[in-house]
VEXDREN-2710 file (C-alpha; in Angstrom, 1 decimal):
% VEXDREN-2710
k/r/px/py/pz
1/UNK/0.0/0.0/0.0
2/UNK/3.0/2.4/0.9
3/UNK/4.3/1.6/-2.6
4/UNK/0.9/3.1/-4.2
5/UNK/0.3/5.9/-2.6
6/UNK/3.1/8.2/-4.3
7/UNK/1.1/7.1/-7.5
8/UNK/-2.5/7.9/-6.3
9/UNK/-1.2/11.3/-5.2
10/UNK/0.6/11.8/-8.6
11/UNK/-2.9/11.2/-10.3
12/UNK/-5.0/13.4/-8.2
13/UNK/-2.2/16.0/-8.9
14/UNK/-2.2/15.1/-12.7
15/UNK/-6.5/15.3/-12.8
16/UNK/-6.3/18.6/-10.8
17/UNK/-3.9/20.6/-13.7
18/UNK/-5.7/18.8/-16.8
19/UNK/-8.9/20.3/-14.8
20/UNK/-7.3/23.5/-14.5
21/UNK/-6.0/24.0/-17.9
22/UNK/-9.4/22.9/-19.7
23/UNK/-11.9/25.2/-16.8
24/UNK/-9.4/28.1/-16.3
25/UNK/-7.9/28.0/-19.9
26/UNK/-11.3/28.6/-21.6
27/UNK/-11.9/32.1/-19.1
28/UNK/-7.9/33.1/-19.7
29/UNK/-8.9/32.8/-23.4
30/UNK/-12.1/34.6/-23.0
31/UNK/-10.2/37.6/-21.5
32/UNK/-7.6/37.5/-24.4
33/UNK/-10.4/37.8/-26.6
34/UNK/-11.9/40.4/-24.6
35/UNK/-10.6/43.4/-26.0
36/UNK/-11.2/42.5/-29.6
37/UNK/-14.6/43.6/-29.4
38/UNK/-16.3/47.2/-29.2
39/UNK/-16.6/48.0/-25.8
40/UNK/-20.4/47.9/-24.3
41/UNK/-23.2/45.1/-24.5
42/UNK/-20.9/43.1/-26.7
43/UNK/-17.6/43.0/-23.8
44/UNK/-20.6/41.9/-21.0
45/UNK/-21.9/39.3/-23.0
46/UNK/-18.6/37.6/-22.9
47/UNK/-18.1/38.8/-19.5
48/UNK/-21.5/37.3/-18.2
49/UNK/-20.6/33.7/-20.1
50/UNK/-17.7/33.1/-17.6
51/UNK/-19.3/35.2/-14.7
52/UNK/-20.1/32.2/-12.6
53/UNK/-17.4/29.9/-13.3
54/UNK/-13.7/31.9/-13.7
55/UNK/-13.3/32.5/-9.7
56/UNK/-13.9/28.7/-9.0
57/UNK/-11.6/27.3/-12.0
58/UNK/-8.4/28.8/-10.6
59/UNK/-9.2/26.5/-7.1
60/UNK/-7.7/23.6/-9.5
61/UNK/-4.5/25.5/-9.8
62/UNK/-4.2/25.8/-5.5
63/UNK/-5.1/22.0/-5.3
64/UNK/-2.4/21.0/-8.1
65/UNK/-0.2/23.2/-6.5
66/UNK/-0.9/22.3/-2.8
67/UNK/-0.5/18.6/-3.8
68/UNK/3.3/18.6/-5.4
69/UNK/3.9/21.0/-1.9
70/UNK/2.2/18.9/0.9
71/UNK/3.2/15.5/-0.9
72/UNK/6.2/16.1/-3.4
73/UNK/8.2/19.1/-1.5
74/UNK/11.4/17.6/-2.7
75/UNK/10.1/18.2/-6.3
76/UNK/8.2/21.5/-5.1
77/UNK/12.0/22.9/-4.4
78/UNK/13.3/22.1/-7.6
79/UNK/10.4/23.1/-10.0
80/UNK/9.1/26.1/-8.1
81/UNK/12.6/26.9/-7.6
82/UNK/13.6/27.0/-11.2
83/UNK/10.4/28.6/-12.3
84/UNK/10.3/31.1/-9.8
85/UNK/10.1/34.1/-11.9
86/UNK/7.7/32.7/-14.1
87/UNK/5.2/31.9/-11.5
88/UNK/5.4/35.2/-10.0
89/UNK/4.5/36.7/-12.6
90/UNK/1.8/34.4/-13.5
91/UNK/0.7/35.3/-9.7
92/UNK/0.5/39.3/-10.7
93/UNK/-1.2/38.1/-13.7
94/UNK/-4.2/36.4/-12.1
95/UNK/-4.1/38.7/-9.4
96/UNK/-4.7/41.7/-12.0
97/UNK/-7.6/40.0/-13.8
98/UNK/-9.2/39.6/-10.4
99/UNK/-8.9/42.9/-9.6
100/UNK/-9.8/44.6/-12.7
101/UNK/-13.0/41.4/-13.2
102/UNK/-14.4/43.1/-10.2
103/UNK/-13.5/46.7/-10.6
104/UNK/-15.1/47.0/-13.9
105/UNK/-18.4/46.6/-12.6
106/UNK/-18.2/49.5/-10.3
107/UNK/-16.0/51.8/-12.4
108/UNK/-17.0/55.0/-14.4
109/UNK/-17.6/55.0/-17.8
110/UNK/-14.3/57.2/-18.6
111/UNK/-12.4/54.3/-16.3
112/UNK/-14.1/51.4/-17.7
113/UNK/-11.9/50.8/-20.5
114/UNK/-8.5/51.4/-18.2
115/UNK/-9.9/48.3/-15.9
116/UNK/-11.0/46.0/-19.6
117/UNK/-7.2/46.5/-20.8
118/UNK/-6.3/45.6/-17.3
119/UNK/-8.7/42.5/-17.8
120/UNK/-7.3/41.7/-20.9
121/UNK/-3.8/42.3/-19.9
122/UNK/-3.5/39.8/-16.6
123/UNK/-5.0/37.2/-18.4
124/UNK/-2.2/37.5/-21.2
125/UNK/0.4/37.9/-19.0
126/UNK/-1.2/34.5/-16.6
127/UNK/-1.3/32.6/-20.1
128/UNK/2.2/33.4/-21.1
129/UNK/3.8/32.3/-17.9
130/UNK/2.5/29.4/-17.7
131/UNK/3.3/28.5/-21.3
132/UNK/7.0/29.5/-20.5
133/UNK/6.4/27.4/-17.1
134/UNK/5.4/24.4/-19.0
135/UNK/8.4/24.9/-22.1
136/UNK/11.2/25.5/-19.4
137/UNK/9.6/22.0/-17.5
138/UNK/10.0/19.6/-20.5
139/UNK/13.6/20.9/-21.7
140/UNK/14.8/20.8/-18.5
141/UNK/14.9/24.3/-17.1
142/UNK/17.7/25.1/-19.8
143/UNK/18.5/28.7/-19.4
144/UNK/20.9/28.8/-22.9
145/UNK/19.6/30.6/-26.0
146/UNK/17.6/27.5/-27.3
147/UNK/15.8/26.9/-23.9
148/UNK/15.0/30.1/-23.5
149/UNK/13.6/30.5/-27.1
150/UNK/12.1/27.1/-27.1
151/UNK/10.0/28.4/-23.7
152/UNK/9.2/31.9/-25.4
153/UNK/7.8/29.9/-28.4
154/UNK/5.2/27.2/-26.3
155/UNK/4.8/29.8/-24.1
156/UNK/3.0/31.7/-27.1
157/UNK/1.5/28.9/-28.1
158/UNK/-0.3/27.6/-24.9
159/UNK/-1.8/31.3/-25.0
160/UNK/-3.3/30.1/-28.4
161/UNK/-4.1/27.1/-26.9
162/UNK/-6.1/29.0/-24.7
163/UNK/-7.4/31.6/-27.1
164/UNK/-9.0/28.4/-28.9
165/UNK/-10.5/27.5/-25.6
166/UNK/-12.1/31.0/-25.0
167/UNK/-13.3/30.9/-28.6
168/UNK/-15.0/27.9/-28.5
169/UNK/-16.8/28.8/-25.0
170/UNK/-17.5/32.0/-26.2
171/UNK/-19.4/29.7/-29.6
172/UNK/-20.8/27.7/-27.0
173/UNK/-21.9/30.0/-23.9
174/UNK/-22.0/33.9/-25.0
175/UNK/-24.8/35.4/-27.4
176/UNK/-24.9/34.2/-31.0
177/UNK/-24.0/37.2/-32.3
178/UNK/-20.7/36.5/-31.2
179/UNK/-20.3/33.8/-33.2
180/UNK/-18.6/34.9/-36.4
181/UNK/-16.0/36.9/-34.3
182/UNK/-15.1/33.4/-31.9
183/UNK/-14.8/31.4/-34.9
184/UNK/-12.2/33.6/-37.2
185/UNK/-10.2/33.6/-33.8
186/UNK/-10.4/30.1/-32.9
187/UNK/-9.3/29.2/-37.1
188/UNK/-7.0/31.7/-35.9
189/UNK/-5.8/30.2/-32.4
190/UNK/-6.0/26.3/-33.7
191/UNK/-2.7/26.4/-36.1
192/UNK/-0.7/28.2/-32.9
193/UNK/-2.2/25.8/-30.7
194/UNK/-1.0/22.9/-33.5
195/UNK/2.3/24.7/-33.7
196/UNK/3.2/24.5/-30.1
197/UNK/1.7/20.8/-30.0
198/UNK/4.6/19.9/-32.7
199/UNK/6.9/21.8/-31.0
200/UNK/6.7/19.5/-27.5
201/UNK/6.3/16.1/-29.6
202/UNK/9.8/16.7/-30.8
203/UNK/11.2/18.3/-28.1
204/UNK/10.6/15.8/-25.0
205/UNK/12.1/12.7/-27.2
206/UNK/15.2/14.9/-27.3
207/UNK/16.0/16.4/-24.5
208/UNK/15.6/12.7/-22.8
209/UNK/17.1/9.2/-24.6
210/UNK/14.9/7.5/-21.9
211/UNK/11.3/9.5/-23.6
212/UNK/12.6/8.9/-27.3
213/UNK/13.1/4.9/-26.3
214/UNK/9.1/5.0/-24.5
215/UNK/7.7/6.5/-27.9
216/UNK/9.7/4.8/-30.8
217/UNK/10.4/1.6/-29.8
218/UNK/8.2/-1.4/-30.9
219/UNK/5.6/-2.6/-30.1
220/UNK/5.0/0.7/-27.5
221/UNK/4.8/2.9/-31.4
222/UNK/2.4/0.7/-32.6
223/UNK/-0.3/1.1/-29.3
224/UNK/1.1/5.0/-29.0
225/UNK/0.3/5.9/-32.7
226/UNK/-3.2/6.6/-32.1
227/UNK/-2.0/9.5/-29.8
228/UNK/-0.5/11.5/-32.4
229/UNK/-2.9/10.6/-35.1
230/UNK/-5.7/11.6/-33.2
231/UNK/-4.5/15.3/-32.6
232/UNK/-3.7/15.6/-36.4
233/UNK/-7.1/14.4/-37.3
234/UNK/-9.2/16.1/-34.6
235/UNK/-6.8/19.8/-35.9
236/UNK/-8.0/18.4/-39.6
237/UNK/-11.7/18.1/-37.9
238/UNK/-11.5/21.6/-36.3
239/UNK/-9.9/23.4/-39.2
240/UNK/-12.9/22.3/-42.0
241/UNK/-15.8/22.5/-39.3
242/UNK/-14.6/26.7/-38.5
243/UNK/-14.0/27.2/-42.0
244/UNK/-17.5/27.1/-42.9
245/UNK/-20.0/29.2/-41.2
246/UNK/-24.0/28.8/-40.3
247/UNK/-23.4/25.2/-39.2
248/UNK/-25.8/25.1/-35.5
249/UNK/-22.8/22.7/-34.2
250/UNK/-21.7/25.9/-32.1
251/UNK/-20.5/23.2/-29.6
252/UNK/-18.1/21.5/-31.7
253/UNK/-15.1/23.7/-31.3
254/UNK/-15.0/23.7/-27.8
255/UNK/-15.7/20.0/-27.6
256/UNK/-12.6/19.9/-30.4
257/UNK/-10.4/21.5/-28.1
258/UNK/-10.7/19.9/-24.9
259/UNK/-10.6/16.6/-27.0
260/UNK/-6.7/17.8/-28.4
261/UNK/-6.0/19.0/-25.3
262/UNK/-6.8/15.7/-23.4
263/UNK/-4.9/13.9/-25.8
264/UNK/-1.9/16.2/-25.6
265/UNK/-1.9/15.9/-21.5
266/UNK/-2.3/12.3/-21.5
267/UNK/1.1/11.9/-24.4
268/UNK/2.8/14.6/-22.1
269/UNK/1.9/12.1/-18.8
270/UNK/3.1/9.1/-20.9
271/UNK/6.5/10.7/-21.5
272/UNK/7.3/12.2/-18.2
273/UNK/6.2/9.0/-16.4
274/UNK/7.4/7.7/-13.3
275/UNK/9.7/11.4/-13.0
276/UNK/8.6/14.7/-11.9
277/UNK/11.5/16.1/-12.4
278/UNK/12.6/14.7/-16.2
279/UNK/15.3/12.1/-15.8
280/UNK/16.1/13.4/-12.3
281/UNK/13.6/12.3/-9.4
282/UNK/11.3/10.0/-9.6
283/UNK/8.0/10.4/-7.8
284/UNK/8.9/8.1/-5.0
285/UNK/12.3/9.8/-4.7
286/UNK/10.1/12.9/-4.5
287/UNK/7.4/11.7/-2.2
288/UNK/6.7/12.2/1.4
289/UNK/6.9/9.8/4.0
290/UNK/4.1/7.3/4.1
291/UNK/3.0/8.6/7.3
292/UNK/2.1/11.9/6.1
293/UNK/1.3/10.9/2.4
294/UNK/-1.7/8.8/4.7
295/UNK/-2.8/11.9/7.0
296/UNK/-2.9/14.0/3.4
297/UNK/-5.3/11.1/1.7
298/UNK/-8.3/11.8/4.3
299/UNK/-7.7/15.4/3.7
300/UNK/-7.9/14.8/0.0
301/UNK/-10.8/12.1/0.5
302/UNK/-12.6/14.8/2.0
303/UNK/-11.8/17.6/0.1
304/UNK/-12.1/16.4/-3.5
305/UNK/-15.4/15.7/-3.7
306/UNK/-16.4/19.0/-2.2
307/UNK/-14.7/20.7/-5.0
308/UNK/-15.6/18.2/-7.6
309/UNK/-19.3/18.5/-6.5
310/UNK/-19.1/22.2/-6.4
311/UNK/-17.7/21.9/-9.8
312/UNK/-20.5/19.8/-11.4
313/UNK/-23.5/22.0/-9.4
314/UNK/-22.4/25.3/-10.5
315/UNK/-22.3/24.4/-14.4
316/UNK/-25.0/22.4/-14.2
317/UNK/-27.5/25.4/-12.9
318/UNK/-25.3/28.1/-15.3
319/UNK/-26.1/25.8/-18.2
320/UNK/-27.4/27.5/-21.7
321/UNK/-26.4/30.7/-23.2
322/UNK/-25.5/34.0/-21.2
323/UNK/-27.5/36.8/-23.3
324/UNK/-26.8/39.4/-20.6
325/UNK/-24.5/40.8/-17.8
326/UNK/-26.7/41.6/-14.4
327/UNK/-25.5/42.6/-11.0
328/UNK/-28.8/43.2/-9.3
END
C-alpha cells in the first residue's frame, strides 16, 4: 500500500492541472479575446458567459499546486525553484484579472476601459507564464539561447491554446451574435495551438534518450500511434468545421479542443512518467513519507469531492447561453 500511494497522489495531482487548464484556460482565453470587441453590451456578454465559473476554476490551480507541496516538496523545491520568476509573474497576472473582473463593474464610464485593458492584460500575462512554465519544464529548465527560445515559443502557443478554448466557450456560452468573431479567432488560435503541439512532440524525445526509447520503440509505437494521429485528425476536424459558417454545431469547437487538449496531457503524462523532475527524481524519490502521504489522503478524501461537487453543481445550474451581464 505504501508503494501506491506516491502514485494515487501523482494522479489526483495530474487530474487537478488537466482540470485546470481545460476550466481556467477557456476564461484566460475569453479575456484575451476580450478586447477585440467594441466596448459595451458586446464586452458583458462575454463577460456574463464566464461570470459564474472563472473565480472557482483557478481552485484547480491551489489543489495542483498544494498537492506537489504537501506531498512532493522535494520536487516542489526544484520546480518552483527553477520557475520562480515565471510563477510570479503568472501570480500578478491572475491577481490583475481579479482585480480589474471586479472593478469594472463598479468603475465610471471614462475608467471602464482602463480596468477591460487591465482585464485583458493579466490574463495575457497569466497565459504566457504558464506557457514559459510548461516549455522551461520539458527541456529541462535550460537557461541557454535555445531553452530560453524554445520556452518563449510554447509559451506563445499555450496562449493560443487558450485563445482556442475562450473561442470555443464564447461559440458555446456567450450570445450568438458573437459567433462569427469566436470562430475567425479560434481558425485563428488552432494552427498556434497545432504549432506548439509539434513543437513538444519533438522536443521531450530529445532532450531525454529515456522519452525517445518509450515513444519509438516497438511494439510501445504501434499502441502509441493513435496518440499523435488523433491530434492531427481532430486539428484536420476543427480546421474544416470553422471554415465554414452557419453550421448550428456551435458546440463542436470547444468540444474539439478539450478533445486535443486531453490527448496532448495524456502523451505529455506518458512521457514524463514515473519522474517529476525529467530524468532526475522520480515520484517516489520525490514523495513524502508514508505517514504523512496517509494523513494528506483523508484530507484529499474529503476535500475532492467538495470541489468536484461544487464543480459539477455550478455548471450544471449556469447551463445555456448568457444573453446578458446583471449585478442586481
Amino acid at each position: 500500500m505504501d508503494e501506491m500511494l506516491p502514485l494515487i497522489f501523482v494522479v489526483l495531482m495530474g487530474l487537478s492541472m488537466w482540470l485546470y487548464v481545460l476550466l481556467d484556460g477557456y476564461d484566460l482565453g475569453v479575456g484575451m479575446l476580450f478586447v477585440a470587441v467594441q466596448p459595451g453590451a458586446e464586452r458583458d456578454r462575454m463577460i456574463a458567459s464566464i461570470g459564474p465559473f472563472w473565480d472557482a476554476n483557478e481552485t484547480w490551480l491551489v489543489l495542483g499546486v498544494g498537492l506537489l507541496l504537501v506531498a512532493f516538496p522535494t520536487a516542489h523545491g526544484i520546480i518552483l525553484g527553477a520557475l520562480y520568476l515565471p510563477v510570479a509573474i503568472m501570480l500578478v497576472g491572475l491577481i490583475l484579472r481579479g482585480v480589474a473582473f471586479d472593478f469594472r463593474v463598479k468603475a465610471q464610464d471614462s475608467m471602464k476601459a482602463l480596468w477591460d485593458r487591465l482585464f485583458f492584460a493579466g490574463s495575457l500575462i497569466a497565459s504566457l507564464a504558464q506557457g514559459w512554465m510548461l516549455g522551461s519544464y520539458v527541456t529541462g529548465f535550460r537557461d541557454d539561447a535555445l531553452g530560453l527560445a524554445f520556452s518563449a515559443l510554447i509559451a506563445a502557443c499555450v496562449a493560443a491554446a487558450y485563445l482556442l478554448l475562450g473561442a470555443g466557450w464564447v461559440m458555446l456560452k456567450a450570445s450568438r451574435s458573437l459567433t462569427d468573431f469566436a470562430r475567425m479567432w479560434a481558425r485563428r488560435a488552432l494552427w498556434g495551438t497545432a504549432l506548439g503541439i509539434a513543437a513538444v512532440s519533438i522536443a521531450t524525445p530529445l532532450v531525454s534518450e529515456r522519452i525517445y526509447d518509450k515513444w519509438f520503440q516497438l511494439p510501445e509505437l504501434l499502441f502509441l500511434l493513435p496518440l499523435p494521429l488523433g491530434c492531427a485528425v481532430l486539428v484536420m476536424l476543427a480546421d474544416r468545421h470553422l471554415r465554414h459558417a452557419g453550421t448550428n454545431r456551435d458546440w463542436w469547437p470547444f468540444a474539439t479542443a478539450v478533445a486535443l487538449l486531453t490527448l496532448c496531457f495524456t502523451g505529455l503524462a506518458y512521457s514524463l512518467f514515473p519522474y517529476l523532475v525529467i530524468d532526475q527524481l522520480t515520484l517516489w524519490q520525490a514523495a513524502a513519507s508514508p505517514a504523512t502521504l496517509k494523513i494528506i489522503l483523508v484530507g484529499a478524501a474529503i476535500t475532492l469531492p467538495f470541489i468536484l461537487g461544487y464543480t459539477v453543481f455550478v455548471y450544471r445550474v449556469f447551463w445555456g447561453r448568457q444573453e446578458g451581464l446583471s449585478y442586481e
